[in-house]
N, C-alpha and C positions, 0 to 999 in steps of 0.2 A: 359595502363595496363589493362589488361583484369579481370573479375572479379575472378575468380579465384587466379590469381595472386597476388591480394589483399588481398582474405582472408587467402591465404598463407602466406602473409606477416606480417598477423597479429596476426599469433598462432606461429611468432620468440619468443623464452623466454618462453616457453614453454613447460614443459614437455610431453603434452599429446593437444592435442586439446579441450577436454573437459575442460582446463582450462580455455578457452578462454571465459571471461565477457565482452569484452568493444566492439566495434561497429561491427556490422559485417551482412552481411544481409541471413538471411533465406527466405526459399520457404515457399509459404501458400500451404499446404498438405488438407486441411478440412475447409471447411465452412458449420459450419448447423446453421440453425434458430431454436433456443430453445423457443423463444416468439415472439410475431408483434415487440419488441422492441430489444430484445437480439440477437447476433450472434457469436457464435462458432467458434474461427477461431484454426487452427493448424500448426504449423509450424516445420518443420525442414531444418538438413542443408542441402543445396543442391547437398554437393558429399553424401551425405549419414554415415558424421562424427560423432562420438559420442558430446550428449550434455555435457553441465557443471551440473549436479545436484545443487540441491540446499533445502535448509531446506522446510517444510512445513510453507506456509502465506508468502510467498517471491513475486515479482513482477517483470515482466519485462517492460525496458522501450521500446514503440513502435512509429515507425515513421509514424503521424497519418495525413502528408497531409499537402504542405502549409507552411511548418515551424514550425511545430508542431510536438513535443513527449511527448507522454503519457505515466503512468506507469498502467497498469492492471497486476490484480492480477493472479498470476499461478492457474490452478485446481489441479494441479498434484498431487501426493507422494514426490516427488523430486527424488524419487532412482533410479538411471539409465535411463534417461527420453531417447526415441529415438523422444520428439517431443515436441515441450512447446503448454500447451495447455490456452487459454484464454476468456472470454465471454464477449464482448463488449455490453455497455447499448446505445442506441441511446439515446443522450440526445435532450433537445427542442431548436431546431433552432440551429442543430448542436456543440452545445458547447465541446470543446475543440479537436476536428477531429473528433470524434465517427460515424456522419456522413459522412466523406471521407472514413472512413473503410469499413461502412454498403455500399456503394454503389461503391467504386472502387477495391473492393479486388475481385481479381479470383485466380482464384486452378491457383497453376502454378510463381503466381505473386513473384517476391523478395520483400522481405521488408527489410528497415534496423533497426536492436533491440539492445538493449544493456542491461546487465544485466544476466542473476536473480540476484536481490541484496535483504537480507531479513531486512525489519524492523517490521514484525509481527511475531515474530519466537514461536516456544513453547518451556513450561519452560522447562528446565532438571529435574526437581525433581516431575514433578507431578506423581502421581497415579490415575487420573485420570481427563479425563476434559469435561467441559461443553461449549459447542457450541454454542454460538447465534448468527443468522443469519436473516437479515432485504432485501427483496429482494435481488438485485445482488449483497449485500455485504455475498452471500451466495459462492460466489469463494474462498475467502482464507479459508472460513471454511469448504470448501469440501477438500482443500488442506491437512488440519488439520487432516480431519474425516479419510480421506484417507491415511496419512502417521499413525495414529492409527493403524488403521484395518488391514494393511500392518506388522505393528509389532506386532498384534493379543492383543492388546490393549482396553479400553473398551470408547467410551465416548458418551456423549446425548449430540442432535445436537435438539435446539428448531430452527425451520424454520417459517418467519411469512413473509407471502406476501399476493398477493393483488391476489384473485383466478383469474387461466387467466393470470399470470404473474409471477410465480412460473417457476426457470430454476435447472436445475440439480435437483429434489426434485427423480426423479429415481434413482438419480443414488447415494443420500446419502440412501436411501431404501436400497441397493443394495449390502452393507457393513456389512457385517456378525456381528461386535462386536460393531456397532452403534445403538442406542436406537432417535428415530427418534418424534418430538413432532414439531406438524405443528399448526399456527395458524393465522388464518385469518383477523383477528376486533383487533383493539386499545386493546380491554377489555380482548379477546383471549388470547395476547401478555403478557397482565402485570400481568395478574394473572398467569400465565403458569412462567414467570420472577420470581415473588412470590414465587411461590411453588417449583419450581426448586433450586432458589438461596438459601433456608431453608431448602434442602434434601438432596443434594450432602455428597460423602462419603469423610472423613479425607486425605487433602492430594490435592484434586481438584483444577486445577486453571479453572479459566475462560475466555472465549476468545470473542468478540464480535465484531462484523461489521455490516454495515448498518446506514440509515440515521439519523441525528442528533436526531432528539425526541425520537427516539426506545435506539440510545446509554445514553440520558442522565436519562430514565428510567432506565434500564439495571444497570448504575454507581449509581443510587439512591437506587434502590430493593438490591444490592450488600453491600452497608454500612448498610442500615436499617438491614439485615441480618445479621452484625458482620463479615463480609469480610476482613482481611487484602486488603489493598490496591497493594499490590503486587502480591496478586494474581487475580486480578482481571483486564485483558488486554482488550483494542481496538482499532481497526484500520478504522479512519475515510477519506472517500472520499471527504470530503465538510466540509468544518469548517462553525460556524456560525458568524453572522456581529459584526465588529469591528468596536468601536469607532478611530476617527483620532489620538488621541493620543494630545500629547503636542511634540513641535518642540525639535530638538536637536542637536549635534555635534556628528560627529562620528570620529574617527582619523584611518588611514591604519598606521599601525605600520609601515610595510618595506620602508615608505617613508617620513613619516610624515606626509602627509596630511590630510587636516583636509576639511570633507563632512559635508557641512549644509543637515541636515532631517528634511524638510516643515511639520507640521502638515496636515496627511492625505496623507502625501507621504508615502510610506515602507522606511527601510534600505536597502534592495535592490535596488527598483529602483532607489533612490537616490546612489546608488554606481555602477550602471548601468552607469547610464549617465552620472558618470564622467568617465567612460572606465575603472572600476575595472571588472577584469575576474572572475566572480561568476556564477558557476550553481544553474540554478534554474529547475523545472518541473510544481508546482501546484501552487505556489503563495500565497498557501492558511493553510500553515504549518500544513501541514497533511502528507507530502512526506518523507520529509530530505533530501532533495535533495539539498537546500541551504547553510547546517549548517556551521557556521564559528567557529571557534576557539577564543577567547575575551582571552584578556592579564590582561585586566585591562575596570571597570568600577565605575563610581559613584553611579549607579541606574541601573539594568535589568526590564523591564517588559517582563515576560516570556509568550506570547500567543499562543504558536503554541503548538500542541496537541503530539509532536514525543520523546522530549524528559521526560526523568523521573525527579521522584518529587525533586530523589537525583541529575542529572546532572544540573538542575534549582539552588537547591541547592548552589552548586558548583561555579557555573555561569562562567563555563568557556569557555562554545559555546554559541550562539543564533541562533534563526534561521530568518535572518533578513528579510524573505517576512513578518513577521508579527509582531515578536518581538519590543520592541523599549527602552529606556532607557535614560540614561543622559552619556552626555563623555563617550562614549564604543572608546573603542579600539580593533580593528578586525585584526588579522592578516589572511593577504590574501596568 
């Protein structure tokens, strides 16, 4: 089957090609180098098809080398995209492909993507919103700033990076109805946090990305300031270390069987290895990529960072690369 053939095959069920979400490979149309570390890649389809849109803070997953898919974050608006646009961070000692991208993608190249799927969307009711960005966790919120400015919308984008490592910082400049606050030092960050999260006008949500110590400032400056908690969003790349847990039983409802979970093992990989079919992407419950559906439990420990305070609540998913509990019941 030729490739073509393929991706023909795959927008059967379809009204329009632009609906098409699930695997399918794109051309690399652009690569620039925003920093020594960051790189720009662009893609579209290869006959020249319309994309699928997609909300602003959404993510595609990318085929990153090896056996490896990763999900990075859109730049885009989402409104009629003729191209998905993405900023890859090289991480140290290659972790998780980022090094197979930086060094084997050329113009020209296919890849295969699946996606945009959105787990950091914005709210419908806001009236206005506030932006925080920590390095490269400055892609979904250019997403953001951009699907704002787009609908002539108004929000402030605090930007805090490390001088010399600042990516897209022109191009949120660049945004007619964006209000733009840059800062450099630990100190820059939390007071600009401060004073920011105490002035916003009635109505404001907030949105945040970037690395763990900037986000758990950010959620701390937020309640100290009288924040509802629902208005107050973020979307994290790297969760931080988890204890092993205490061992436990899991049961697959559609069969009955019943998975021993070792302390220090996930529920994942322990339903891995008994050949339950579970996606996964980060491992590190920050994606959603794993979430399962729970019928029934004695005990959730809820640790992954994706769902809300009410679907914990609820406890009717988990997301078992991190989660763990007593007698959960998964239906797979």
């Amino acid at each position: 089957m030729t490739s073509t053939q393929q991706r023909d095959d795959e927008f059967v069920g379809h009204q329009h090609p632009a609906y098409a979400l699930g695997r399918r490979r794109l051309r690399v149309t652009g690569l620039t180098p925003l920093t020594n570390a960051i790189l720009h890649v662009e893609l579209a389809d290869p006959e020249g098809r319309p994309l699928a849109g997609y909300q602003p803070g959404s993510h595609l997953v990318v085929d990153a080398g090896e056996g490896r898919r990763n999900a990075y974050s859109l730049t885009g608006d989402g409104f009629n995209p003729q191209s998905y646009e993405i900023s890859v961070l090289r991480l140290p000692e290659g972790r998780g492909g980022s090094s197979w991208l930086h060094e084997h993608l050329t113009l020209g190249q296919e890849l295969e993507v699946e996606g945009p799927r959105s787990m950091f969307p914005a709210a419908h009711d806001q009236q206005h919103a506030l932006l925080v960005a920590g390095g490269v966790g400055v892609t979904p919120i250019l997403s953001h700033a951009r699907a704002l400015s787009r609908a002539g919308r108004g929000a402030t984008v605090l930007y805090s990076y490390r001088p010399g490592h600042e990516a897209h910082l022109d191009h949120l400049h660049a945004l007619d109805t964006v209000d733009v606050v840059e800062a450099t030092t630990v100190e820059e960050t939390q007071a600009a946090l401060d004073a920011l999260l105490a002035s916003q006008p009635f109505g404001t949500h907030a949105y945040a990305c970037g690395p763990s110590p900037m986000l758990t400032a950010y959620e701390t400056a937020a309640s100290a300031a009288g924040w509802p908690s629902g208005r107050v969003h973020a979307e994290r790349f790297v969760a931080p270390e988890l204890d092993p847990g205490d061992p436990f039983t899991a049961t697959l409802v559609s069969t009955g069987r019943q998975v021993e979970v070792a302390s220090g093992v996930s529920l994942l990989d322990a339903l891995l290895e008994a050949g339950a079919p579970v996606g996964y992407l980060c491992k590190q419950g920050v994606c959603g990529e794993c979430r399962l559906p729970v019928r029934r439990a004695a005990a959730l420990d809820h640790r992954d960072f994706v769902l809300t305070a009410e679907e914990k609540s609820a406890a009717t998913h988990v997301m078992p690369c991190v989660s763990r509990g007593r007698d959960i019941h998964v239906d797979l």
